[in-house]
Backbone as XML, in Angstrom:
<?xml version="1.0"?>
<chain id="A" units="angstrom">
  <residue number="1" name="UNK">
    <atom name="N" x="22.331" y="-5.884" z="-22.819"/>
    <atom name="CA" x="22.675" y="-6.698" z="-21.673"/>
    <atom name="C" x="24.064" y="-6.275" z="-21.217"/>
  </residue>
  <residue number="2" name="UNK">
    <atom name="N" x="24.112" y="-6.330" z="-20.197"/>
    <atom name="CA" x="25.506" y="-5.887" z="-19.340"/>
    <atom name="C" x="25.784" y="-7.115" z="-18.564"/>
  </residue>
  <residue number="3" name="UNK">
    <atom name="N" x="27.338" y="-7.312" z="-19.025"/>
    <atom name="CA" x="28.286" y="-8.124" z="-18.547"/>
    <atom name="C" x="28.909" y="-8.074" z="-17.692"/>
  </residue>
  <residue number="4" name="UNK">
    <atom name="N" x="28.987" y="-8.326" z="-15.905"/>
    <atom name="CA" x="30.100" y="-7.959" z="-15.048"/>
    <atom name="C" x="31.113" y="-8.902" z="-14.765"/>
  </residue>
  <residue number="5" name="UNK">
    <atom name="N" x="31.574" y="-8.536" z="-13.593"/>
    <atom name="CA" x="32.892" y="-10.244" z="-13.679"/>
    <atom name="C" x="32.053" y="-11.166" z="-13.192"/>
  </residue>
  <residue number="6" name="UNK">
    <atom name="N" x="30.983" y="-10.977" z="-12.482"/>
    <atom name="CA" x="30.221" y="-12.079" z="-11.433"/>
    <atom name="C" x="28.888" y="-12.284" z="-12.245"/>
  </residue>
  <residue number="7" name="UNK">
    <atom name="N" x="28.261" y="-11.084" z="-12.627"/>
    <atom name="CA" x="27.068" y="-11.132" z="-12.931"/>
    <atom name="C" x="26.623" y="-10.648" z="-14.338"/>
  </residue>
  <residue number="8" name="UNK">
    <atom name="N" x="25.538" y="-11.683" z="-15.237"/>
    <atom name="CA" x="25.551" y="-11.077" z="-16.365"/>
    <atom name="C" x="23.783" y="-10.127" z="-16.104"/>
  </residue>
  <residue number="9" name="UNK">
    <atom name="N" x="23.427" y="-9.082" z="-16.675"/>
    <atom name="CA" x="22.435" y="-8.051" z="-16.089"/>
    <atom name="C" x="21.572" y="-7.972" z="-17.153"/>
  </residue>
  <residue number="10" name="UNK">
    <atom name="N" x="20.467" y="-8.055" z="-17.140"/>
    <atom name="CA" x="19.401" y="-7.712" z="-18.375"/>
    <atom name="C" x="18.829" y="-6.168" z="-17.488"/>
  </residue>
  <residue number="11" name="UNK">
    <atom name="N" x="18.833" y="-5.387" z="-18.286"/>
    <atom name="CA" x="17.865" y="-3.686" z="-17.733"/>
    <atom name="C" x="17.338" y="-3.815" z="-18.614"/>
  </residue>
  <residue number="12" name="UNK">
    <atom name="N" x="15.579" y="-3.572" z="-18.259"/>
    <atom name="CA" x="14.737" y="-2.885" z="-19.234"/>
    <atom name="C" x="14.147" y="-1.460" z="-18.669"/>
  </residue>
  <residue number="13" name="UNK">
    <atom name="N" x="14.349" y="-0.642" z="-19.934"/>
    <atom name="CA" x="14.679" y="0.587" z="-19.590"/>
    <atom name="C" x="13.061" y="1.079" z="-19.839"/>
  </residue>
  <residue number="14" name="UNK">
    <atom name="N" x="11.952" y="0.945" z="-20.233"/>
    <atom name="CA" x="10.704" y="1.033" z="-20.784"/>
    <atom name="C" x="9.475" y="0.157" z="-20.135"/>
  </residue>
  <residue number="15" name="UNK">
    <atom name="N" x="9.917" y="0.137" z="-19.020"/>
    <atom name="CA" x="8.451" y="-0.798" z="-18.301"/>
    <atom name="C" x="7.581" y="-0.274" z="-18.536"/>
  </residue>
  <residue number="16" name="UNK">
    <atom name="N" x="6.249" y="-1.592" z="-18.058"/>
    <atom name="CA" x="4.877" y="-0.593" z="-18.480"/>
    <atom name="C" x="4.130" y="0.171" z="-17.279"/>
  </residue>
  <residue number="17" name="UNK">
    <atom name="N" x="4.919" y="0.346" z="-16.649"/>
    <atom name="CA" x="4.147" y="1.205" z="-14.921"/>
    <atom name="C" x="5.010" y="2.096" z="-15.212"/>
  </residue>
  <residue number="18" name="UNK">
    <atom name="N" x="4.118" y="2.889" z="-14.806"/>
    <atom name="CA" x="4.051" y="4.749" z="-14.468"/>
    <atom name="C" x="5.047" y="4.909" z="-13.346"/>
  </residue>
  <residue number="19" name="UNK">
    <atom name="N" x="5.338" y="4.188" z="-12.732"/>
    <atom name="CA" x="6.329" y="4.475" z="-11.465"/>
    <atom name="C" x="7.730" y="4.263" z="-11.602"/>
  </residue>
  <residue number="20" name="UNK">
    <atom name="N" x="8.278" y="3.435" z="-12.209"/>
    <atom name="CA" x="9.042" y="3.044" z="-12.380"/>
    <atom name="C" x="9.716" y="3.563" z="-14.336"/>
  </residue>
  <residue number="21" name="UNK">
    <atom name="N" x="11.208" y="4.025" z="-13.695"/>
    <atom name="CA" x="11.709" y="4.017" z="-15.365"/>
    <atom name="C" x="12.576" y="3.479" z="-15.759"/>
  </residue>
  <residue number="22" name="UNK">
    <atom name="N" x="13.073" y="1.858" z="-15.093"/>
    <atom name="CA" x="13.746" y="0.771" z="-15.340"/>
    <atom name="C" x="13.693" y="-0.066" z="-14.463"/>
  </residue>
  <residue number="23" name="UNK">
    <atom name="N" x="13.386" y="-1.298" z="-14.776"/>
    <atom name="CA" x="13.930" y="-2.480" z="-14.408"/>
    <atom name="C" x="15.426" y="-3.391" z="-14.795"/>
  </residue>
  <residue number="24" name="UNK">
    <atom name="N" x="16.163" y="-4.106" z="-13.567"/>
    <atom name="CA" x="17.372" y="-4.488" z="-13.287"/>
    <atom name="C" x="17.135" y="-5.940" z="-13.022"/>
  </residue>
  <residue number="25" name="UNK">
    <atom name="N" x="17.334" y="-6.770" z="-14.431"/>
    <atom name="CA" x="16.895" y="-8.642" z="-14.137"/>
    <atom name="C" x="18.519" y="-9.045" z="-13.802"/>
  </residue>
  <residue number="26" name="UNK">
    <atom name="N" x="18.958" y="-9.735" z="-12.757"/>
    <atom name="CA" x="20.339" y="-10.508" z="-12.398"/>
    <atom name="C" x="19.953" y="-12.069" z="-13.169"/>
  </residue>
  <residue number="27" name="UNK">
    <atom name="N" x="20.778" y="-12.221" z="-14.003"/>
    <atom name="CA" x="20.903" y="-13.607" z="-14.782"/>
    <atom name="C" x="21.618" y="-14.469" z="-13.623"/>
  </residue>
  <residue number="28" name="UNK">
    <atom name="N" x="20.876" y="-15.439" z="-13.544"/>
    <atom name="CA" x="21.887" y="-17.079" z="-12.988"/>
    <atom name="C" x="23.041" y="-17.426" z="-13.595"/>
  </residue>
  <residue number="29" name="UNK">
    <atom name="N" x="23.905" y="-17.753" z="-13.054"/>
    <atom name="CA" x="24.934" y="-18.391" z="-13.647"/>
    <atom name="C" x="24.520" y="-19.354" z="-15.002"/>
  </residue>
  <residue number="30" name="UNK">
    <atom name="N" x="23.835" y="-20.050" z="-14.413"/>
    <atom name="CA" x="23.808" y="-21.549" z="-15.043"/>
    <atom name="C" x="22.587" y="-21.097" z="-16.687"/>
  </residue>
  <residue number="31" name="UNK">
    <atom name="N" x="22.200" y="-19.684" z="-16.224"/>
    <atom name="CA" x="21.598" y="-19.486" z="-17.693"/>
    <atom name="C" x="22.564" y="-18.248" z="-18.507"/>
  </residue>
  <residue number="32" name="UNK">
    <atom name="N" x="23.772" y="-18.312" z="-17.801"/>
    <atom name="CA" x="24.374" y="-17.094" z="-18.786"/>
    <atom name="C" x="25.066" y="-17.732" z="-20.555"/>
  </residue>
  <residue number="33" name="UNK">
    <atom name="N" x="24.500" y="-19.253" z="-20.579"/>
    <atom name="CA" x="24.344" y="-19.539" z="-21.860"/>
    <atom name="C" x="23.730" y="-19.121" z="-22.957"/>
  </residue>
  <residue number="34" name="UNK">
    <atom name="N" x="22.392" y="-18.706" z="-22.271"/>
    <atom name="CA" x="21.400" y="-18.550" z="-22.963"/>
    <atom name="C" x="21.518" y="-17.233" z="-24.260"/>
  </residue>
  <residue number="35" name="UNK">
    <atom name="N" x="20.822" y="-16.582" z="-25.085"/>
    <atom name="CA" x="21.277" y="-15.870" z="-26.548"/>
    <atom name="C" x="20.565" y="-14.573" z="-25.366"/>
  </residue>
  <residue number="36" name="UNK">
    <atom name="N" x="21.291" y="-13.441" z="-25.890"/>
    <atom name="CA" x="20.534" y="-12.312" z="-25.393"/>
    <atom name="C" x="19.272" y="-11.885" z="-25.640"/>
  </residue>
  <residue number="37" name="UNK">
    <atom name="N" x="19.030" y="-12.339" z="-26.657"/>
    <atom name="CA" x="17.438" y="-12.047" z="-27.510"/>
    <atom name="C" x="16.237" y="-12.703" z="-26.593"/>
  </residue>
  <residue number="38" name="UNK">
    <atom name="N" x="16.751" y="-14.013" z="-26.015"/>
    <atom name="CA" x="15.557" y="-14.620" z="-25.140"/>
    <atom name="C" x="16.075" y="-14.063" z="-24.057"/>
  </residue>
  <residue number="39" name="UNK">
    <atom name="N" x="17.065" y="-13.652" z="-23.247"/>
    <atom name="CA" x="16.964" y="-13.049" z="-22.067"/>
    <atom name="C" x="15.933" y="-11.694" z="-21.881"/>
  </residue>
  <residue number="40" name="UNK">
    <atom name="N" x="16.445" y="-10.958" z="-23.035"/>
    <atom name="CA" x="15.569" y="-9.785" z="-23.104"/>
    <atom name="C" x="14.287" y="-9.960" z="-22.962"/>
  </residue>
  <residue number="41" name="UNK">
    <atom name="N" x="14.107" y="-11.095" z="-23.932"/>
    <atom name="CA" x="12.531" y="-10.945" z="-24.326"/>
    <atom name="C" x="11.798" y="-11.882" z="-22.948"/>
  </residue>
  <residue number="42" name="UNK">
    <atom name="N" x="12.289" y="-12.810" z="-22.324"/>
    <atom name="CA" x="11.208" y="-13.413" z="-21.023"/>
    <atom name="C" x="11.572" y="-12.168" z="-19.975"/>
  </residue>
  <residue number="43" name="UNK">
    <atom name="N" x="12.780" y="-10.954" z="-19.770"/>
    <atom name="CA" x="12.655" y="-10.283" z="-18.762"/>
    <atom name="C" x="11.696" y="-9.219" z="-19.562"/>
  </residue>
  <residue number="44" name="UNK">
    <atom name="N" x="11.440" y="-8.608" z="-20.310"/>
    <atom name="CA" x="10.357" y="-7.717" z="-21.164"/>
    <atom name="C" x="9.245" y="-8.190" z="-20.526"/>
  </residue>
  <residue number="45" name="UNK">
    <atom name="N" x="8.598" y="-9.691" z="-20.683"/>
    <atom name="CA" x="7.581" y="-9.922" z="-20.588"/>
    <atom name="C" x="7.449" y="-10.271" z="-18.865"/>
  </residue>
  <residue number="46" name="UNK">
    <atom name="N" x="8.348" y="-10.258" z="-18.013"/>
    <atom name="CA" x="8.072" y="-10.548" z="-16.464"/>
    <atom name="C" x="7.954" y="-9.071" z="-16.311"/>
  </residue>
  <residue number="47" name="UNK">
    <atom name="N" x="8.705" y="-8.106" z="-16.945"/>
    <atom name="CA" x="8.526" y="-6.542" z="-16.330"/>
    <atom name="C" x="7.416" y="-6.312" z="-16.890"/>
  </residue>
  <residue number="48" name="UNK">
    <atom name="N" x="6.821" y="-6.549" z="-17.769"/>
    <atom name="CA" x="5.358" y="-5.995" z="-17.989"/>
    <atom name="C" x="3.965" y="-6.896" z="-17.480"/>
  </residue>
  <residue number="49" name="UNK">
    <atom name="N" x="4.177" y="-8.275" z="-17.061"/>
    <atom name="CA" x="3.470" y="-9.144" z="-16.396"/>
    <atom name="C" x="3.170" y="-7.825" z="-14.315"/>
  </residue>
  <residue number="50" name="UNK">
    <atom name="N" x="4.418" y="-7.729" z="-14.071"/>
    <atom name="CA" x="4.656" y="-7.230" z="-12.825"/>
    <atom name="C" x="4.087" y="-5.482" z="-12.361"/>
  </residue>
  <residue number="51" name="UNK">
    <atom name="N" x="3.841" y="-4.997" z="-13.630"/>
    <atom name="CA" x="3.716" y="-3.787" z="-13.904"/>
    <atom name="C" x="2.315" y="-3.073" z="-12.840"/>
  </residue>
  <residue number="52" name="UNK">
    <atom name="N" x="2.635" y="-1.937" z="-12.845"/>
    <atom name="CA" x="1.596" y="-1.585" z="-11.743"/>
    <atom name="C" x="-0.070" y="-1.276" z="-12.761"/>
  </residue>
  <residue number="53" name="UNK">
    <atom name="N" x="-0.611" y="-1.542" z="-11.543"/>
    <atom name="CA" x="-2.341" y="-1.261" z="-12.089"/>
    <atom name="C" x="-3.023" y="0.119" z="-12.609"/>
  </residue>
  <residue number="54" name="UNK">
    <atom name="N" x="-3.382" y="-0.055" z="-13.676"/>
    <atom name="CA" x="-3.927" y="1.299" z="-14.345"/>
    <atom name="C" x="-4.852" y="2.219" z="-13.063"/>
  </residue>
  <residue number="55" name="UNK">
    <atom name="N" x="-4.733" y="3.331" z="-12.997"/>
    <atom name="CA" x="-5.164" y="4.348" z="-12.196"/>
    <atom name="C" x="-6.352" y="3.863" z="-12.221"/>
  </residue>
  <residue number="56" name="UNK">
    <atom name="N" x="-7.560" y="3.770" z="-13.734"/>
    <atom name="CA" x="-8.516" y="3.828" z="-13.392"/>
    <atom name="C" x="-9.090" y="2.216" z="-12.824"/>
  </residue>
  <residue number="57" name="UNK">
    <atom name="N" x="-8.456" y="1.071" z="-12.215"/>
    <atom name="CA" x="-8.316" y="0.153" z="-11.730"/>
    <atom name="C" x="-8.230" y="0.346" z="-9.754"/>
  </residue>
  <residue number="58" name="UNK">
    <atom name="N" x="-7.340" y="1.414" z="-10.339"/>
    <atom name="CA" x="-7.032" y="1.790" z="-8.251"/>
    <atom name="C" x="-8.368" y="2.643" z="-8.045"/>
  </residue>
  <residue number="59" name="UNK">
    <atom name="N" x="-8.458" y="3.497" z="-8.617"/>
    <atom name="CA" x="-9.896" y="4.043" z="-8.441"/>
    <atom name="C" x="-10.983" y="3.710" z="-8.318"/>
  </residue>
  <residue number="60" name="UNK">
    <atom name="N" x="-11.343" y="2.136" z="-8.695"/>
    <atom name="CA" x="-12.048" y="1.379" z="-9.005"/>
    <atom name="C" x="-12.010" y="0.630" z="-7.727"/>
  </residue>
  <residue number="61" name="UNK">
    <atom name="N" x="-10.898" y="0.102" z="-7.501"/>
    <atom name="CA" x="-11.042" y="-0.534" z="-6.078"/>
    <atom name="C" x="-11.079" y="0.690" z="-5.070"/>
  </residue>
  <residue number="62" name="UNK">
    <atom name="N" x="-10.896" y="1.385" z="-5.294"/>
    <atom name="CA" x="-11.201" y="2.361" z="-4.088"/>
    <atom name="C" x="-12.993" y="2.624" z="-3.613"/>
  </residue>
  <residue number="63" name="UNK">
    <atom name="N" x="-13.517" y="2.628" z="-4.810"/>
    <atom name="CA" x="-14.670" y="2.824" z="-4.926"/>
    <atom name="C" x="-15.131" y="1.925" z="-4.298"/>
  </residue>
  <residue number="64" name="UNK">
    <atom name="N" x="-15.179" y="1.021" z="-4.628"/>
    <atom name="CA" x="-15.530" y="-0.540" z="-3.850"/>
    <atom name="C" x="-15.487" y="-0.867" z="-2.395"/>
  </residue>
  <residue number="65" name="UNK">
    <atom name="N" x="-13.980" y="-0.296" z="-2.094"/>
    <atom name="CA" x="-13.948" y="-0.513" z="-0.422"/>
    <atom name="C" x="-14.984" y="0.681" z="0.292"/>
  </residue>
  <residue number="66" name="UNK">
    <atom name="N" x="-15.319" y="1.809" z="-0.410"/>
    <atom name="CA" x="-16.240" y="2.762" z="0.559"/>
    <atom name="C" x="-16.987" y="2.573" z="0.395"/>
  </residue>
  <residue number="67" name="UNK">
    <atom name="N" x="-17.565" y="1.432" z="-0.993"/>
    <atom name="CA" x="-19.111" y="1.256" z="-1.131"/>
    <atom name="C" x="-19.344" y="-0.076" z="0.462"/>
  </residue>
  <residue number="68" name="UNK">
    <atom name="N" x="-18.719" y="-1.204" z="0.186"/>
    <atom name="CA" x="-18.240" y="-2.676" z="1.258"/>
    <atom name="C" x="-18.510" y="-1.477" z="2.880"/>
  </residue>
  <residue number="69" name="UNK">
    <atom name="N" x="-17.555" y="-0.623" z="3.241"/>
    <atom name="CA" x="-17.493" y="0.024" z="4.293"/>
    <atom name="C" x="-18.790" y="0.919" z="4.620"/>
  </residue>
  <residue number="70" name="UNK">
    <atom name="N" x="-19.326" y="1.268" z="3.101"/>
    <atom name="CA" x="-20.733" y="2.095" z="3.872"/>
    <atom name="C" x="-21.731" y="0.739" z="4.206"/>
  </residue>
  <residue number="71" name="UNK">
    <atom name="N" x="-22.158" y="-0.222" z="3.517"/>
    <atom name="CA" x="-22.904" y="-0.882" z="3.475"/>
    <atom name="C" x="-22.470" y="-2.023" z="4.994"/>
  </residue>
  <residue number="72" name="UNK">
    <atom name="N" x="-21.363" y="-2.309" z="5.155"/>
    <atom name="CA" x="-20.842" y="-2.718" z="6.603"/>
    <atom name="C" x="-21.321" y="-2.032" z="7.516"/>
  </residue>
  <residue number="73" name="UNK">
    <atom name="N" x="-21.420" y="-0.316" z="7.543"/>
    <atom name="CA" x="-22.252" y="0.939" z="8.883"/>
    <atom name="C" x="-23.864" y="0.664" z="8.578"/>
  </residue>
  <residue number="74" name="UNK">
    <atom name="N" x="-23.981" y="0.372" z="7.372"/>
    <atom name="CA" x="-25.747" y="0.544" z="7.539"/>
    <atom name="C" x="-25.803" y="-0.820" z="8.339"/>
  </residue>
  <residue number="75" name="UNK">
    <atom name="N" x="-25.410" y="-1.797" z="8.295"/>
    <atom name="CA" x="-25.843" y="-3.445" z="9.126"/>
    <atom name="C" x="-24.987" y="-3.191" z="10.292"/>
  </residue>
  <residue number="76" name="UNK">
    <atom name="N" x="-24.338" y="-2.833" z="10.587"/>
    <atom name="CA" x="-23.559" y="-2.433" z="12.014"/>
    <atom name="C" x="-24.942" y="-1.689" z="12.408"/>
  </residue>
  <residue number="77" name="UNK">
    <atom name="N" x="-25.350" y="-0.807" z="12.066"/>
    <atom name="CA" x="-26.158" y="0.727" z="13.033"/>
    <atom name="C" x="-27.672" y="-0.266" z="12.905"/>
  </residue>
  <residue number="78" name="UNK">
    <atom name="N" x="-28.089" y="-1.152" z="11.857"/>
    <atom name="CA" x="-29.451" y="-2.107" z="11.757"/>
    <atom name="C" x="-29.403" y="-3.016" z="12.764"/>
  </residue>
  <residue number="79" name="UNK">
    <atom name="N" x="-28.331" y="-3.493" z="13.046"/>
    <atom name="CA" x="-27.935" y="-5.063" z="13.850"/>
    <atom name="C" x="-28.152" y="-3.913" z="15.771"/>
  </residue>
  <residue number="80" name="UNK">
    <atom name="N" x="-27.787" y="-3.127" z="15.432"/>
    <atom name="CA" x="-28.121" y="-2.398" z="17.376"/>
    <atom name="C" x="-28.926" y="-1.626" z="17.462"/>
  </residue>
  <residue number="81" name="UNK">
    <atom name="N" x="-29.814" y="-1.420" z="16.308"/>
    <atom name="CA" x="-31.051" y="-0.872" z="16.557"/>
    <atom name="C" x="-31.683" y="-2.081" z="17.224"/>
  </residue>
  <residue number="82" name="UNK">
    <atom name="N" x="-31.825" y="-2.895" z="16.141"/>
    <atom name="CA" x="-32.928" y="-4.266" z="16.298"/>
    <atom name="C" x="-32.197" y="-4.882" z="18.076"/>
  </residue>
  <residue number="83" name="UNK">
    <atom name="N" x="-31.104" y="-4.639" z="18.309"/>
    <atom name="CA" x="-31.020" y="-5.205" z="19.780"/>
    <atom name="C" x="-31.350" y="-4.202" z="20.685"/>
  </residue>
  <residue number="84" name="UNK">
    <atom name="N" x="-31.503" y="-2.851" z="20.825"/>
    <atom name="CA" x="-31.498" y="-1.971" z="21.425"/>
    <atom name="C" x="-33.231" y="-2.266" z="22.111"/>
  </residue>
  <residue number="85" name="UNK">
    <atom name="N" x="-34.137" y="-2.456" z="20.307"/>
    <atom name="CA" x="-35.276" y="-2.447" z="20.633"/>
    <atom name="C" x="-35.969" y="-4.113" z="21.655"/>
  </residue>
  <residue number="86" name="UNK">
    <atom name="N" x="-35.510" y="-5.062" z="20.743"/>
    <atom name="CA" x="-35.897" y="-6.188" z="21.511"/>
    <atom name="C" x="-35.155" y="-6.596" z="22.907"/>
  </residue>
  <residue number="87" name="UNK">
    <atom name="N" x="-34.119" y="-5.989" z="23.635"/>
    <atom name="CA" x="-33.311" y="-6.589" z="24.357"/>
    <atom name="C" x="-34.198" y="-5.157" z="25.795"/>
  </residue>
</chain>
């Protein structure tokens, strides 16, 4: 933990996303009571709560939106056939 004149700083240097290779928590005043051990450990667990989504998760939703988007063109191109013919 790092101490400034204004601000006391929790960095965790080991997040669990691939993008990122530290996080920077600003302590409140009114909790710079608190023991460093629990600062560390609830900002540990908000940086890994916050952490980005496993690849094969993004891939996964990716999959999904072109499956939603093809199946949206087949009832788009069904819905103006069927008016093309009865209208």
């Amino acid at each position: 933990m790092i101490q400034g004149v204004n601000h006391q700083i929790v960095e965790i240097t080991r997040p669990e996303c691939e993008y990122f290779e530290r996080v920077i928590f600003f302590v409140k005043p009114e909790f710079s009571s608190v023991s460093q051990g629990t600062l560390r450990e609830r900002a540990g667990i908000i940086a890994g709560d916050t952490g980005c989504p496993p690849p094969s998760k993004i891939r996964a939703q990716r999959l999904s939106l072109i499956g939603k988007l093809a199946v949206s063109a087949v009832f788009g191109a069904a819905v103006a056939i069927i008016f093309t013919h009865f209208i």
